[in-house]
LUMKOLBA-571384 format. One record per residue (C-alpha): z, x, y. Coordinates in steps of 0.2 Angstrom, whole numbers, padded with zeros to 4 digits, always signed. Example, Ala and Ser with C-alpha at 12.3 -4.5 7.8 and 13.67 -1.06 7.14 Angstrom:
+0039+0062-0022
+0036+0068-0005
END
This chain:
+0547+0417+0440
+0553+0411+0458
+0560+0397+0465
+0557+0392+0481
+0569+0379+0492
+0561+0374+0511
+0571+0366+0524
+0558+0362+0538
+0566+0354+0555
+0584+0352+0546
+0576+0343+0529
+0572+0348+0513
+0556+0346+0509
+0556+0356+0493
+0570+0361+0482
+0570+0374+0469
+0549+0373+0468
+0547+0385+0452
+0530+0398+0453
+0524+0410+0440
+0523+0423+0453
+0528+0429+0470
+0510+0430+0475
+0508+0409+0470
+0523+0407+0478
+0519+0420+0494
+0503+0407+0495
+0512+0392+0495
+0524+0397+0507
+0511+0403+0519
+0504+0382+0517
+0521+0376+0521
+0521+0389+0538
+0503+0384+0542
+0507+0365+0540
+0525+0363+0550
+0518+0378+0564
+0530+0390+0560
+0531+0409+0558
+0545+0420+0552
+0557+0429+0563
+0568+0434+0554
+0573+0440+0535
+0586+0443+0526
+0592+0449+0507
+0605+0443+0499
+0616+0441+0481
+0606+0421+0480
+0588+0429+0487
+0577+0430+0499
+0578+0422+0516
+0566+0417+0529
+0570+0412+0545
+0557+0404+0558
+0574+0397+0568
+0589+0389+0564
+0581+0372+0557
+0568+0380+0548
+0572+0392+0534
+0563+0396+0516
+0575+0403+0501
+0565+0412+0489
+0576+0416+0471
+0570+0428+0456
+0574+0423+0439
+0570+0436+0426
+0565+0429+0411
END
């Protein structure tokens, strides 16, 4: 199970987005990327997830739950 959050140019356009999988949510992050015209330059782990980082007003948090 993943959780994805977006914050694309400083707004939150989707919060806590829940996928069965990383691969359905690896695909829906590369939809959000393709529709705003980003591209990751940076990534970081931390103790909350997975960070992406296109610049400093658009980030993508990816969270794990195991269930």
């Amino acid at each position: 199970m993943c959780y994805v959050t977006a914050i694309i140019n400083g707004s939150r356009i989707v919060n806590g987005k829940r996928f069965s999988s990383s691969k359905k949510a690896s695909k829906y992050i590369s939809s959000i990327l393709n529709t705003y015209g980003c591209q990751i330059t940076e990534e970081y782990e931390s103790a909350n997830g997975h960070e992406l980082v296109a610049d400093y007003n658009n980030r993508i948090f990816v969270q794990s739950a195991n269930n």
